[in-house]
C-alpha angles and dihedrals in degrees: 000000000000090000094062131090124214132180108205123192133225092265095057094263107152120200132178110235101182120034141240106259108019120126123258093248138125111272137077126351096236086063104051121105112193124198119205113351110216107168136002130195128187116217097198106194098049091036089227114140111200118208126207104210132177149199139174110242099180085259100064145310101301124205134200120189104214117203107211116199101218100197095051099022102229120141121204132185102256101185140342127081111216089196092043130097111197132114100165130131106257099024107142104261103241086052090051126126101228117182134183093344121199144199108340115216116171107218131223092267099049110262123126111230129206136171103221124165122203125240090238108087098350083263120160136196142158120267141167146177124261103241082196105047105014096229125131110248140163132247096175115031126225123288130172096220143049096261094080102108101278104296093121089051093063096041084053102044112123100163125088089234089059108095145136108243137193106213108195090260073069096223106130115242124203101223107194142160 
């Protein structure tokens, strides 16, 4: 199911770590019910996996990026708002309007990207959360083609190969097929 998280060990062992029929809410991992994973990004050293998950809400294709805490085992919603509109830069994060979301990477400063595209329009962009100061803001502004630097690339990557990177020079590089 793609709404469904495994750890699987070395020797091929799956097991489920969240459940069918739970409800999309903060608190343990054994009780999460995702809906449909559409991203996923490790942060190693704090051992904190974040989730992009979405669901269609009748005005759009609604994320929420989910923060689970992998030694205790606690999820919380870490940004993205279903009943908020707002798409604007320096929105705080959990009031924030998140669409169609696509790949996570967290950068060397911090910060979690994502290419979304709204569902007005169709119109995509880069965006990421401020690991400082929590709020939603853009790195790569809407556009409504493909020329726009790449952003839609990323949203529409399907493929594993597709990522944001962060090569030493630290300027971010959308990799894609």
């Amino acid at each position: 199911s793609n709404g469904s998280l495994y750890r699987i060990t070395p020797a091929g062992q799956a097991t489920r770590l969240d459940r069918t029929g739970g409800f999309p809410a903060d608190g343990p991992l054994s009780a999460m019910s995702f809906n449909r994973v559409m991203g996923l990004e490790l942060d190693e050293a704090n051992q904190v996996l974040y989730v992009t998950d979405g669901a269609s809400t009748g005005g759009g294709a609604r994320v929420i990026l989910w923060r689970i805490d992998l030694t205790s085992q606690m999820v919380e919603r870490y940004a993205g708002a279903p009943s908020t509109s707002s798409f604007a830069d320096g929105t705080p994060r959990l009031n924030a309007r998140i669409e169609n979301a696509g790949p996570l990477t967290l950068g060397p400063d911090g910060n979690l990207y994502f290419g979304a595209r709204t569902s007005v329009g169709g119109r995509a962009a880069l965006r990421y959360i401020d690991g400082v100061s929590g709020t939603f803001e853009t790195l790569i502004p809407e556009a409504s083609d493909s020329s726009s630097c790449g952003a839609l690339a990323l949203f529409d990557c399907s493929a594993p190969t597709c990522a944001l990177v962060f090569p030493p020079t630290g300027d971010p590089v959308i990799v894609g097929t």
